[in-house]
N, C-alpha and C positions, 0 to 999 in steps of 0.2 A: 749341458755340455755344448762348446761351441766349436763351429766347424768354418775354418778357413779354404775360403772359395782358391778354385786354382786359378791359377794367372799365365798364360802364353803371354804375356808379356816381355820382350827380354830387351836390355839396354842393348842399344847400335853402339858398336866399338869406334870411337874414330881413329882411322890411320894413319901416321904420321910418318908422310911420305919425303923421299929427297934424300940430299947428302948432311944437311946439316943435324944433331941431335939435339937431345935435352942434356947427354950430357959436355956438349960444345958449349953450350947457353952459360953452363955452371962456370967453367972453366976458363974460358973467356971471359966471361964479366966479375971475377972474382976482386974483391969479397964477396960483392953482393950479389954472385953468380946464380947460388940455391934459391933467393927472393926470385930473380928473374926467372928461373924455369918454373919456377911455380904460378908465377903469374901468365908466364906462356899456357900452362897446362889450363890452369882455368879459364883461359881466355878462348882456348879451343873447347872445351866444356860449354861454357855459353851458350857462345855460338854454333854448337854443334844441340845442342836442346830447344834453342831457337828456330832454328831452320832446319827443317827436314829433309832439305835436299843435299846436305853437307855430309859427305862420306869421309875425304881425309882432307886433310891439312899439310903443308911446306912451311918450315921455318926457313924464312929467305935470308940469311943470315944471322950468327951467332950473338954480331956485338951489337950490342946499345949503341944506338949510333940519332942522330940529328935527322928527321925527316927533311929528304930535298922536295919531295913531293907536294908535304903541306904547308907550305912557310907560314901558317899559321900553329904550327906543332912547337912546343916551347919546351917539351920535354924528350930525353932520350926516347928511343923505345926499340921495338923486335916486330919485324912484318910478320904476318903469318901470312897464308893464302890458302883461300879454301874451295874444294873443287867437289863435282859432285862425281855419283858413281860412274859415270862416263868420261870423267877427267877434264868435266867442262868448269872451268876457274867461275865460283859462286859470287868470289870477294875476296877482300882485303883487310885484315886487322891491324891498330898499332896496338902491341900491350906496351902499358908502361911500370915503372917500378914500382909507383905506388898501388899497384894492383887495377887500375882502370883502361879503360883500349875505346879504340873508337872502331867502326864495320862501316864499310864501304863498300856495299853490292858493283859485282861488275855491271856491263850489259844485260854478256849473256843472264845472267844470275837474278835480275829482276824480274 
């Protein structure tokens, strides 16, 4: 007979904070609304089992839109921003539709 050890172990929730939703992501980018929240959500999955200092998350806006930021970015995407349990900004994600993102540490966040 075999006996399974206990485990305190328990998954960290991450929050997803702000005005915008997953279901703005949907609706807004539609058809391919449902692709894009999903790729939001495991984009924040990621990076949220990557770094341990990542509490919640802000989707900074709904649409797929052209980064200004990186004019090396060739594809649509969706910022995220991720901040720790003190609300200090960790970084900056782009997800994109094909399911891949890039993570850019802020300052503080290094």
């Amino acid at each position: 007979m075999s006996t399974r050890g206990f485990s305190s172990t328990a998954r960290r929730l991450l929050e997803l904070v702000g005005r915008v939703s997953l279901q703005d992501v949907v609706k807004i980018n539609e058809p391919s609304g449902a692709k894009w929240a999903k790729n939001v959500e495991t984009v924040a999955s990621t990076v949220e089992s990557q770094r341990t200092d990542v509490a919640s998350y802000e989707i900074q806006g709904a649409k797929a839109h052209k980064s200004r930021k990186d004019p090396n970015e060739t594809q649509d995407v969706i910022t995220l921003a991720f901040f720790s349990a003190r609300g200090t900004r960790i970084g900056s994600a782009h997800a994109r539709e094909d399911g891949t993102y890039t993570f850019q540490s802020s300052r503080a966040g290094r």
